[in-house]
N, C-alpha and C positions, 0 to 999 in steps of 0.2 A: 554678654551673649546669653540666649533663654536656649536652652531644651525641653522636650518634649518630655512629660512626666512621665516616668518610669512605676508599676506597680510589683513588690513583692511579696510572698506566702514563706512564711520561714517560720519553721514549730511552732507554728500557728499564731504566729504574729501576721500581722498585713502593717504594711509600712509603703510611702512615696517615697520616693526620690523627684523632685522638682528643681526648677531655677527658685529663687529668693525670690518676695516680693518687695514690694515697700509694707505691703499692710505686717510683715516679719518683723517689723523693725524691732518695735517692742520688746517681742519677746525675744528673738535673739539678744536682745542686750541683756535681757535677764542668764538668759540660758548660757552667757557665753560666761559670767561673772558664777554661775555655778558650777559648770565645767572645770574649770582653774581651780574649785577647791576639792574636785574629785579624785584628782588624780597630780602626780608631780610628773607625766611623761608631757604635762604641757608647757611652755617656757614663762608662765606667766603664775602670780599667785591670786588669790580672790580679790578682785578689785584694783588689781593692777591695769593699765593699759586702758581703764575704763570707757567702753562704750557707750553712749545714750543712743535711744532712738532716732536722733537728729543726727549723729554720727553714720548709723547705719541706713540710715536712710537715702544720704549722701552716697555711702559708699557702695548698695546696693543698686544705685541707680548709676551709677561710675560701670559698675562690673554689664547690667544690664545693655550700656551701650556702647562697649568696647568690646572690640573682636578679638581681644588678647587676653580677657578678662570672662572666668565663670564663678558664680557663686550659688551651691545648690545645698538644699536644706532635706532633711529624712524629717518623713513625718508619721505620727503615730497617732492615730485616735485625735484629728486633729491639734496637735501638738506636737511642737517641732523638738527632736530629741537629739539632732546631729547636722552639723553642715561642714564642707569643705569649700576650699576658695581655690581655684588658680589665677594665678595675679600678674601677669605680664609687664614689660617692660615697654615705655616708648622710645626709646635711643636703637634704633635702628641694628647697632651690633648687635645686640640682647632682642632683636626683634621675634627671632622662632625660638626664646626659652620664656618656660613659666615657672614660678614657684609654686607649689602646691602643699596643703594643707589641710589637714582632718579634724576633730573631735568627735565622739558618742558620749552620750550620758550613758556613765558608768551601769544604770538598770536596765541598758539597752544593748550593754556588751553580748555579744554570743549569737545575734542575729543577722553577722553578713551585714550590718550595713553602713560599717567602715569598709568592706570589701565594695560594696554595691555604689558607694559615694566615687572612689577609687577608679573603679570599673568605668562610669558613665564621664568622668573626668579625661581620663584615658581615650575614650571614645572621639568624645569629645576634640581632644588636643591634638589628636590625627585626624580626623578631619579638616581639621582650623588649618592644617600644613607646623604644626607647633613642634620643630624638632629634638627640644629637649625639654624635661621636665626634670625638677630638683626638689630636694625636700630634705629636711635635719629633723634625724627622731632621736630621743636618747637613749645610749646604747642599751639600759638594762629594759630597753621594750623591744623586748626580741619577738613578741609575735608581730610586731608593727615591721620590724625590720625582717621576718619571713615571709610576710603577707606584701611587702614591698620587692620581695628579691621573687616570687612566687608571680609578680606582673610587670616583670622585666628591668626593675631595674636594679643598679649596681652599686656597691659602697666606693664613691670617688674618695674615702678619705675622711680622718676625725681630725675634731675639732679638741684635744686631749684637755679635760680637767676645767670645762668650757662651763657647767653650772656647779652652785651649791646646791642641796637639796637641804628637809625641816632635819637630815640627820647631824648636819654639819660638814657631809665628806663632797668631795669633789666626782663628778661625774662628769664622761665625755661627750660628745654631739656625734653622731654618725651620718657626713652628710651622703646623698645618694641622687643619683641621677637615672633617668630614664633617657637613651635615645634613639630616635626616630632616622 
């Protein structure tokens, strides 16, 4: 699915909110392999899960033409600093839930536009008639998990002792639902 680009002013940043293109491909595979080594609230480590641009290419062009499927990207100074995905199911029973998911580059944190991604996803997914939305953040990202409970949705439940982190200890998954 595409939406219509979104523009923000936030502490005097200007930043998009757009659908993904193909001509993205590149660099999100870059972006996405730097993400992963920013921060450990992601489930993946640097170079884990590896995307290539053929990868995302595919899979932007999957999301593009499925009604159950978005994938939008924040951009800054043309360069893309953040995207989220909601990712639908085709089995019929799972047909009005989506998964959903976020990152920001960490130099971009503090600009609303992990909320503004969020927001337009959101929009988004009632519109589509989407009556659930789900997501697993971990539990010590509690602004992730206020800024999720702050646009309605709710902790369904953990996932107890569900990653290791670089400290060695065991941390939980807080899964969360949104519904319509």
């Amino acid at each position: 699915m595409v939406i219509n680009q979104q523009i923000y002013h936030v502490k005097g940043l200007q930043y998009i909110i757009r659908s993904a293109a193909a001509s993205d491909a590149g660099e999100l595979s870059h972006l996405r392999v730097q993400l992963d080594g920013e921060t450990e609230n992601l489930d993946r480590e640097p170079g884990e899960g590896y995307m290539d641009k053929a990868n995302f290419e595919v899979l932007i062009q999957r999301d593009t033409e499925s009604k159950r499927n978005l994938f939008l990207v924040a951009v800054v100074h043309n360069e893309i600093v953040g995207f989220s995905r909601c990712e639908g199911n085709e089995l019929k029973r799972f047909s009005r839930k989506v998964e959903f998911g976020l990152c920001v580059a960490k130099e971009h944190w503090g600009y609303g536009i992990g909320k503004e991604l969020l927001q337009q996803s959101i929009l988004w997914a009632d519109c589509a008639g989407i009556k659930k939305m789900t997501l697993n953040v971990l539990e010590t990202n509690k602004k992730a998990i206020d800024l999720y409970e702050k646009s309605g949705f709710e902790i369904e439940g953990v996932l107890k002792n569900d990653k290791v982190l670089s400290d060695g200890k065991f941390y939980s998954t807080v899964v969360m639902g949104r519904f319509v």
